[in-house]
N, C-alpha and C positions, 0 to 999 in steps of 0.2 A: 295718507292714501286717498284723499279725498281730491275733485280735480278745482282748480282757482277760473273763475267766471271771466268771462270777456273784460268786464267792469276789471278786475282785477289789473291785466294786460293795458287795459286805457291807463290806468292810473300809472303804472310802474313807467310806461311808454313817456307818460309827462315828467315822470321823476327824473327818468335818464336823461331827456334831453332837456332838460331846467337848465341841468347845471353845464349844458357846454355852450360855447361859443357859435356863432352862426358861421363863421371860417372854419371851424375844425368839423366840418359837414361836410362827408361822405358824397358824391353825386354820381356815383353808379354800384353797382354793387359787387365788379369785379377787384379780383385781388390784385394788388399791386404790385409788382414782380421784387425779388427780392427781399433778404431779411425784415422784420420788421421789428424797431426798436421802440422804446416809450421813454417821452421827459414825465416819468409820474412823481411827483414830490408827495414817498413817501413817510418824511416827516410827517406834512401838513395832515396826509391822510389818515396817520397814526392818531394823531391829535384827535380827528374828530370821529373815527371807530371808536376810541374810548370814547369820548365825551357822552355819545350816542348811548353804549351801553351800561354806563354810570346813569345815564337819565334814565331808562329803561329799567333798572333797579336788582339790584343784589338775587342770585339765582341762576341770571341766565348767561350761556353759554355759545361764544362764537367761534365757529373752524371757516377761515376765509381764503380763499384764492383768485386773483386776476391777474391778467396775460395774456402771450400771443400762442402760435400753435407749435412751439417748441420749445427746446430752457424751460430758465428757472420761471419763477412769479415774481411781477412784475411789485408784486404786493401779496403779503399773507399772513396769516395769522393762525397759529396752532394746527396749519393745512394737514400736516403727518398723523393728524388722532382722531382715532377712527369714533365714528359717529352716528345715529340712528338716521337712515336714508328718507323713511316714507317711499312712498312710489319713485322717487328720484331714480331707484337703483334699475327702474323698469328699461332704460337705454341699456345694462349691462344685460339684462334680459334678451333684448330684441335682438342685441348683435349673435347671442349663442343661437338664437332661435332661426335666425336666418341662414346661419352658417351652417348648421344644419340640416337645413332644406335647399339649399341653395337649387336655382338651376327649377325648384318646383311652387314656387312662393303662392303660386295663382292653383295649387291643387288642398283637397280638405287635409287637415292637418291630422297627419295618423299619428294615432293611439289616441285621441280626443273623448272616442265614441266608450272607451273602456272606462274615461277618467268620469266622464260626464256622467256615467247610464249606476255608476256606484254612491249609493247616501254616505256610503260609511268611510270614502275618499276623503284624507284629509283638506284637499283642494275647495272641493265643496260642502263639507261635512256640516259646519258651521252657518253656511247661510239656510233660512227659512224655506217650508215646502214650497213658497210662494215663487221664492225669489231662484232657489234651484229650477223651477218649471223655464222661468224665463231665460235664465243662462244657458237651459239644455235646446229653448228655442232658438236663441240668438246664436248660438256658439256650436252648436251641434254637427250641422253640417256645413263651415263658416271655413275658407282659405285660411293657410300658415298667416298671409298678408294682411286677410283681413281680421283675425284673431290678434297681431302685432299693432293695427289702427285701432282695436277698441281699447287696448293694453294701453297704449302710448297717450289713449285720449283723443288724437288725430278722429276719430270715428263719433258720432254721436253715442251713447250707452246708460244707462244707469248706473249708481257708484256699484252693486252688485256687482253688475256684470262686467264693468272695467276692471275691477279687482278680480275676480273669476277669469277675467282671458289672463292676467299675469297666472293666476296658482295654475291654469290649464299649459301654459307655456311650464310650469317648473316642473308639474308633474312631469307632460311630456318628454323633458329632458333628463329627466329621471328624479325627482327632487331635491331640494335643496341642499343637500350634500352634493350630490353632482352637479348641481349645476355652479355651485360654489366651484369647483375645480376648473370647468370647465371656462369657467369666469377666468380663476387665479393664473392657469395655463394659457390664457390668450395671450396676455405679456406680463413682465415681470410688474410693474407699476400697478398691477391688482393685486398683487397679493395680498392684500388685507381686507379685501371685499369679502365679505361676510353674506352669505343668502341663508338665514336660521328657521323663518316659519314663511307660513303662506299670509298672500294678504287679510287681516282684517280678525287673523285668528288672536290668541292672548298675546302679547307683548311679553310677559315676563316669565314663560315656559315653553320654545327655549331659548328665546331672547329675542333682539330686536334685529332685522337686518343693518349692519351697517359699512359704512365705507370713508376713508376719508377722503377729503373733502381732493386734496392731492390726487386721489387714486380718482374720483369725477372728471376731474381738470385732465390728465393724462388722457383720457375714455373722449371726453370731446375735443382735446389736442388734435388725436388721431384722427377724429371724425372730419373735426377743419379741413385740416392735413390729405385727408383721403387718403391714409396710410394705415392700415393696422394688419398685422401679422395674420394670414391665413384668409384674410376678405378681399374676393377679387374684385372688380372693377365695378361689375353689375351689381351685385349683392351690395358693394358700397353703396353705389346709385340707391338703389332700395332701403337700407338700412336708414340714408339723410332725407327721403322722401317719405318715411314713413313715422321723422317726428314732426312734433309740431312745429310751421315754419312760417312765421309770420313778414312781409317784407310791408316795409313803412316808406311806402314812394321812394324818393331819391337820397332816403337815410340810412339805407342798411336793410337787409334781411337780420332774423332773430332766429334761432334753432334752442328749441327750449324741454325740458322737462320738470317739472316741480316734485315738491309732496308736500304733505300737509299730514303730523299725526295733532286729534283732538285731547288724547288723553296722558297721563302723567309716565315723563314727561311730556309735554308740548313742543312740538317739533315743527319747524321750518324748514325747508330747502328750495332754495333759486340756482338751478342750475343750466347750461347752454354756453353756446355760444353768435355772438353778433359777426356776420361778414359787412365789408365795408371794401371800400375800392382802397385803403391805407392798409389793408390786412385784416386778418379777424383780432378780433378780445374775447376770452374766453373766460367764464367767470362761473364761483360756485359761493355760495353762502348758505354756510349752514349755520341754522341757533336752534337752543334746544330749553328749557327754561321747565325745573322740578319744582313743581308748584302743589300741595295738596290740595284737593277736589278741583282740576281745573274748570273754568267755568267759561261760557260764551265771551264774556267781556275780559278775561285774561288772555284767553285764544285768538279773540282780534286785535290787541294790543299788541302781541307777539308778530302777527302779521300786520300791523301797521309799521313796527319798527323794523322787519327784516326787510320789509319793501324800501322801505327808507332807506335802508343802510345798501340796498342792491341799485337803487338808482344811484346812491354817493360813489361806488365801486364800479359799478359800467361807464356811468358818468366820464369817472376820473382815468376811467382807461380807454376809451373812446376819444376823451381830447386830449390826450398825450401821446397818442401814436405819430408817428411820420414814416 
């Protein structure tokens, strides 16, 4: 639940495009009419996801998907099992939260002022007198929209209060029991998206959010697509404007959400999707790695290999489109 640094983004940016060729470069950013298919050889790619997490050492755990914005994957790995999100799950967030409001995105987000003005709310309960002061400044009388940019990260914020606009969106929606449903009822393809606690509270009472990695990939399918059941046109427009959207000159735009958990287990998730004038790739990796006392140098080993293995996988789906 922590947010990944610019530095971060430069780096993974060189990963992906290392491994392609300078002919399989995108030179606008519109999509290409028609199906799109992939030559991915994924033998070769089997070969070296193992190899990767053989080096990487005994413990951890990968759920993988790449592909286009419909069908199967293109490439995957254990995709069906569901898995600890981190803030990743914050995109399944934004769309109930918008849907919702629709038609009022740009007015303060009711029921806010109830969730906010209570200590003993589980949303806030947990963070410090300090950091409560500041979430009730920032967030208090703060747009549906703008509450969705601190959530998403797109906003500038503290990690408090980034994680405070998601529990403020769960509460609002009713908490995580409803907003679970509200998730699994969008379409069939969620139904194993899991919302269990608020951000940043215990992990293991009453569990971890999760989702697999499959049910991500479907969520930005649709987002690609500009299709999902019950979001009209506008509200899509809002919902792709309000993640993070990175465009890299005449290579593609990138539509991204991450997470990051510090503690046992250790959790990665790279999740988005790249448009390209060949069509989009939509990609999700998740790794998760139960290590006792994690410590600073386990946690950035973890994220040095998931980066690794997300540029091998954007990479490889990137230049096998046509």
């Amino acid at each position: 639940m922590f947010r990944h640094s610019i530095s971060f983004r430069a780096r993974l940016f060189v990963c992906v495009f290392a491994v392609l060729p300078l002919d399989t470069l995108p030179v606008t950013h519109l999509r290409a009419q028609g199906a799109v298919t992939a030559r991915l050889d994924k033998t070769a790619l089997s070969k070296d996801v193992e190899a990767l997490l053989q080096e990487h050492g005994e413990g951890v755990v990968a759920n993988l998907w790449v592909g286009g914005d419909s069908g199967n994957p293109w490439f995957e790995l254990s995709s069906d099992q569901p898995s600890a999100t981190a803030s990743a799950i914050k995109t399944f967030y934004l769309v109930e939260l918008f849907a919702a409001h629709r038609g009022t995105l740009d007015n303060p987000l009711p029921g806010a002022d109830a969730v906010l003005k209570d200590d003993g709310h589980s949303a806030i309960s947990h963070f410090s007198s300090e950091q409560r002061a500041e979430i009730r400044r920032v967030l208090g009388s703060a747009s549906v929209r703008r509450v969705a940019e601190i959530m998403m990260g797109k906003a500038t914020a503290s990690n408090a209060v980034y994680n405070a606009a998601a529990n403020l969106t769960t509460a609002v929606l009713g908490g995580p029991e409803m907003l679970t449903k509200l998730i699994r009822d969008r379409d069939p393809a969620f139904k194993e998206v899991a919302v269990r606690r608020y951000m940043l509270r215990d992990r293991k009472n009453p569990g971890d959010n999760e989702a697999p990695a499959a049910a991500l990939a479907a969520l930005y399918q649709r987002l690609a697509a500009r299709a999902l059941a019950g979001i009209d046109g506008e509200t899509m427009r809002a919902i792709r404007e309000t993640i993070i959207k990175e465009d890299f000159d005449n290579r593609g735009v990138r539509f991204s959400k991450d997470g990051s958990l510090a503690s046992d287990p250790l959790t990665e998730v790279r999740a988005g999707w790249w448009e390209t004038a060949r069509g989009p790739v939509i990609y999700v990796i998740m790794m998760r790695e139960s290590t006792l006392g994690p410590t600073p140098s386990s946690a950035r080993r973890l994220r040095e290999t998931v980066d690794t293995l997300t540029g091998k996988l954007v990479g490889a789906g990137l230049a096998s489109i046509r």
